[in-house]
Wavefront OBJ file of the C-alpha trace (Angstrom):
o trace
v 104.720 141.878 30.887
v 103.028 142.529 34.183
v 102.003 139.486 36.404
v 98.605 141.046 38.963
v 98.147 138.991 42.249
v 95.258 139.444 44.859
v 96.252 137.618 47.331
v 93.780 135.555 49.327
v 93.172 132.435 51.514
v 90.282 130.561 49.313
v 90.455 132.253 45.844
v 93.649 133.971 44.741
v 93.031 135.984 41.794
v 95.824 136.838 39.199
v 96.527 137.538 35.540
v 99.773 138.114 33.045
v 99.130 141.335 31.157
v 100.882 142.612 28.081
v 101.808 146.418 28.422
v 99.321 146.765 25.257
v 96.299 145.636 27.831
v 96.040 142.318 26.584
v 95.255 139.778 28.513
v 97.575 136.560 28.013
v 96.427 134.243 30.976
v 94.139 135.094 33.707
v 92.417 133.369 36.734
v 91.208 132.509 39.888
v 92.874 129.748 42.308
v 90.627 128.439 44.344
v 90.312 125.621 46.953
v 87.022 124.008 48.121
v 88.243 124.070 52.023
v 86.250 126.075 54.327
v 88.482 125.742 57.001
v 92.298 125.386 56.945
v 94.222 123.639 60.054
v 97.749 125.212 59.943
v 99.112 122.236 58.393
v 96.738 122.730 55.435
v 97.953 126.263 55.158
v 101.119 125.337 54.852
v 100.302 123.122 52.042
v 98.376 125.703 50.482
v 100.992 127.427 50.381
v 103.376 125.193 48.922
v 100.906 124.961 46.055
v 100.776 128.618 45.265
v 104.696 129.072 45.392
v 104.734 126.239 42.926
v 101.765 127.197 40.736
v 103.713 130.969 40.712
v 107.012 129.699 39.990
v 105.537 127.718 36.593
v 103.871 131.203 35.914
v 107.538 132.790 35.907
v 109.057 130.137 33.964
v 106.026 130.002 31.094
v 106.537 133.842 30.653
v 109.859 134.832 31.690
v 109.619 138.163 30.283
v 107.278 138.934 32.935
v 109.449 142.321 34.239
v 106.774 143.696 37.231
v 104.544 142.137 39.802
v 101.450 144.377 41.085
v 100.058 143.045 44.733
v 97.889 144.175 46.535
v 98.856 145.282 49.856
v 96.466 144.499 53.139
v 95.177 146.282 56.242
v 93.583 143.586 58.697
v 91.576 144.324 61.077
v 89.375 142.209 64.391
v 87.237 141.215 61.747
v 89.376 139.570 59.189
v 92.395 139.311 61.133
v 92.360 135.121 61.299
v 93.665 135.476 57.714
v 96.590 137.817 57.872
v 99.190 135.893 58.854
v 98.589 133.391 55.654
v 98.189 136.116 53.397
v 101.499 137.996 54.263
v 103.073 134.235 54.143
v 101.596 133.892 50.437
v 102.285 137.809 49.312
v 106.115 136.922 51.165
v 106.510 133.796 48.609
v 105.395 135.805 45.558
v 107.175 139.030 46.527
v 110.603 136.944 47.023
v 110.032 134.651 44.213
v 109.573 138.573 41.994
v 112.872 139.818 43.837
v 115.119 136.451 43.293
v 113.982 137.015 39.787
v 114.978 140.761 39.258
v 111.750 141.343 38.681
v 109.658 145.023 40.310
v 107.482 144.957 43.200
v 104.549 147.807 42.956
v 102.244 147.118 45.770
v 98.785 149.188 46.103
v 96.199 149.561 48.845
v 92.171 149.398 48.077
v 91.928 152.816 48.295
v 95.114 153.874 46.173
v 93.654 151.526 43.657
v 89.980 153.078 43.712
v 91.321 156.348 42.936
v 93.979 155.936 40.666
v 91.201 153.810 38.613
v 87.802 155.869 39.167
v 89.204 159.342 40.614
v 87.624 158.121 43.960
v 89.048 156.181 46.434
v 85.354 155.009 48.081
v 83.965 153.799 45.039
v 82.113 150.922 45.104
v 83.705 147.261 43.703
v 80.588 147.404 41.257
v 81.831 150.927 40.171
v 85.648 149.731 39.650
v 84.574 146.930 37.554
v 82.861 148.387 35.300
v 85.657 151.015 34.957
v 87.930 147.488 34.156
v 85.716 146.312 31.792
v 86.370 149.545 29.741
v 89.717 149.687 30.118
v 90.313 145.631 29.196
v 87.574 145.822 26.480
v 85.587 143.062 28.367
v 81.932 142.434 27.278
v 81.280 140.617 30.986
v 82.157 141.343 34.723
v 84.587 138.948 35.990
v 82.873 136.594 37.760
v 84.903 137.056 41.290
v 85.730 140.439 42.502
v 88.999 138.961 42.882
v 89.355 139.297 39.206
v 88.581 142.309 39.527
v 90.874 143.631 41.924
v 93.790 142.316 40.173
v 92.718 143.222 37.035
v 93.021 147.316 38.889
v 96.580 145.978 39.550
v 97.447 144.927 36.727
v 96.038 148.207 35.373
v 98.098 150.563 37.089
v 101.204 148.619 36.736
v 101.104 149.512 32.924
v 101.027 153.157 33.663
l 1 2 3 4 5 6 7 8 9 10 11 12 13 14 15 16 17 18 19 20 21 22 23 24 25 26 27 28 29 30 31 32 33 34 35 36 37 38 39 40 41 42 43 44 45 46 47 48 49 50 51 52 53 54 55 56 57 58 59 60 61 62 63 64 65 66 67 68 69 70 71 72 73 74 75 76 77 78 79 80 81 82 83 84 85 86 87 88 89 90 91 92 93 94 95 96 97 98 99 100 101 102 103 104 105 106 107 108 109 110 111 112 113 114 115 116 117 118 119 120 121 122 123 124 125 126 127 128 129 130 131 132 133 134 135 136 137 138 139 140 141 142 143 144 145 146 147 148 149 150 151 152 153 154 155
């Protein structure tokens, strides 16, 4: 089994994958804060290790985590330093567990999914939704994106 994380500040998208494609749990964790003091991050934190380490424990034959790895830049770089403290927890919760680490950027995922790495997220979903044998969109793009992870972890 494959467990997909897109890591993110507000909504953290993820799913547990059989190698067959099928879908065994998927979702979106999401918090209603707008801002976070550091404090709050912390916390936020705290609940995604936990929320992660019930994941691993409810499907323990879960052998390879796909991430999604991050270039920041001036305009989202406020979030960097909590997203490589939540992709840290899940990467060493993986590792503790003897479990792979395949990390991906955007554009290795675009390509390896549509054949071009500057397609559009409209383009890569609908490529998901044929290769999961969904009849909708996810809702979040985070879904998405994980979904791509997830994807190229079974290959």
């Amino acid at each position: 089994m494959i467990l997909w994380i897109d890591p993110g500040i507000k909504k953290l998208g993820y799913a547990v994958i059989q190698k067959d494609r099928k879908i065994k749990e998927a979702g979106i964790l999401t918090t209603q804060e707008k801002k976070f003091t550091r404090e709050e991050q912390y916390h936020r934190m705290i609940e995604i290790s936990n929320f992660f380490e019930e994941i691993f424990k409810k499907y323990p034959e879960i052998d390879k985590i796909c991430i999604e790895k991050y270039f920041f830049t001036a305009i989202n770089i406020k979030n960097a330093e909590f997203i490589y403290g939540v992709r840290w927890i899940l990467i060493s919760q993986a590792l503790r567990k003897n479990i792979k680490v395949q990390e991906y950027t955007p554009i290795e995922l675009k390509k390896r999914i549509t054949g071009n790495g500057k397609s559009g997220k409209e383009t890569v979903q609908k490529f998901i939704m044929k290769l999961f044998w969904l009849k909708e969109l996810p809702e979040f793009h985070d879904s998405a994106d994980a979904l791509w992870l997830a994807y190229l972890g079974i290959k």
